[in-house]
Phi, psi and omega in degrees: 000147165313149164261175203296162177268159195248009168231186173290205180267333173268156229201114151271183166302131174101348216234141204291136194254311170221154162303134172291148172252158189292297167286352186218168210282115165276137195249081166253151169232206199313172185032055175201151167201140185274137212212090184064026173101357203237141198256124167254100202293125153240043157209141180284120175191200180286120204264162222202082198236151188230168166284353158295346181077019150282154201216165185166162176230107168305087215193137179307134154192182201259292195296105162298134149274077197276166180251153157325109212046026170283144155257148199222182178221110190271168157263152111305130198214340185211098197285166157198172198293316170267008176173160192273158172244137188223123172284115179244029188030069178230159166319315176251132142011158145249201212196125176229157156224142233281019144247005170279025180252174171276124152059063146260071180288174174292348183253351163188134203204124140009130172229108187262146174278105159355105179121332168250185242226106187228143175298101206201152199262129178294118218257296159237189182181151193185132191293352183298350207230132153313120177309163166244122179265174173209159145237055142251169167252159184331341180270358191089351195261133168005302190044027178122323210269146150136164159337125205236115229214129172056191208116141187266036192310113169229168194251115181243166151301158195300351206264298177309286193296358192284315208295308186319308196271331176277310193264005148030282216279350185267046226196001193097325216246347144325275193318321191269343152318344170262006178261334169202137163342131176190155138218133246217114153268128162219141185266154197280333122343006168069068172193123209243132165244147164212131183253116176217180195285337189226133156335313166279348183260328195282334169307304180298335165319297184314291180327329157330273172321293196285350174104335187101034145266193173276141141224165208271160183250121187286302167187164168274197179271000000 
């Protein structure tokens, strides 16, 4: 678990967000680096601790920073023999490779199409290097991961799917899961998938999430 933090909750740049704790492993994400023992914001917002030992600052953008065991929802924007090229709306590309699936060999593997649209764990990342996804989780198994087929997609901010993935429920979506059916994957990279019986019930979801903003549409059914 985090130790107390050594500063408030709001954070400018540059300024210490938390004690790093000793014994157990940190999962950071944005506007944060570790430093001398110490978590250091480098963007002003809100700092974000979890008992898992994920850590983030919270603060509106578009653009992703992935991180290293972030989960994101990539485009296929490029096929090739040994691995997909994937838009996670990030600066750069990732990179999957078409053996980076549960029970994938060389003679049967997923074979994915320029457009789709898949659930996958940022495996590394570093600016020398394009991220690597992978879709297993650390036991090698699916966890979840993996191609995401028909659906509803849109793009929110990074800001938007953290509240989503940490506050689930203060978001609405309790209530409306007892008026209608659905199932809603979201990427720490802002990009919200939704499977419902209708284009119009997957909307009102979207809508949901946003607030009665705008959001950018990813792909369809």
């Amino acid at each position: 678990m985090l130790s107390e933090p050594c500063m408030v909750d709001s954070v400018l740049p540059g300024e210490c967000a938390t004690a790093a704790p000793s014994a157990h492993v940190l999962r950071l994400g944005d506007g944060l680096r570790q430093e001398s023992g110490s978590l250091i914001s480098t963007s002003a917002g809100t700092i974000h601790t979890q008992a898992n030992g994920a850590a983030w600052v919270d603060f509106s953008r578009r653009r992703n920073i992935p991180a290293a065991e972030e989960t994101v929802l990539g485009i296929v924007v490029e096929t090739h023999a040994e691995a997909y090229t994937v838009d996670i709306a990030a600066p750069t590309r990732a990179t999957l490779p078409v053996l980076a699936f549960e029970g994938a060999t060389k003679h049967n593997r997923p074979k994915l199409a320029v457009g789709s649209l898949v659930h996958a764990r940022v495996l590394t990342s570093n600016s020398a290097k394009e991220p690597i996804l992978t879709c297993v989780d650390k036991a090698g198994q699916a966890g979840g991961l993996g191609v995401l087929d028909g659906g509803y997609a849109f793009q929110c901010s990074t800001n938007a799917s953290r509240k989503l993935l940490s506050h689930p429920l203060s978001l609405g979506l309790e209530a409306l899961g007892g008026m209608t059916a659905f199932e809603i994957v979201v990427g720490m990279n802002g990009r919200v998938w939704i499977a419902a019986a209708s284009i119009a019930d997957a909307v009102i979801v979207a809508n949901t999430i946003a607030g009665g903003g705008v959001v950018r549409c990813c792909g369809g059914w």
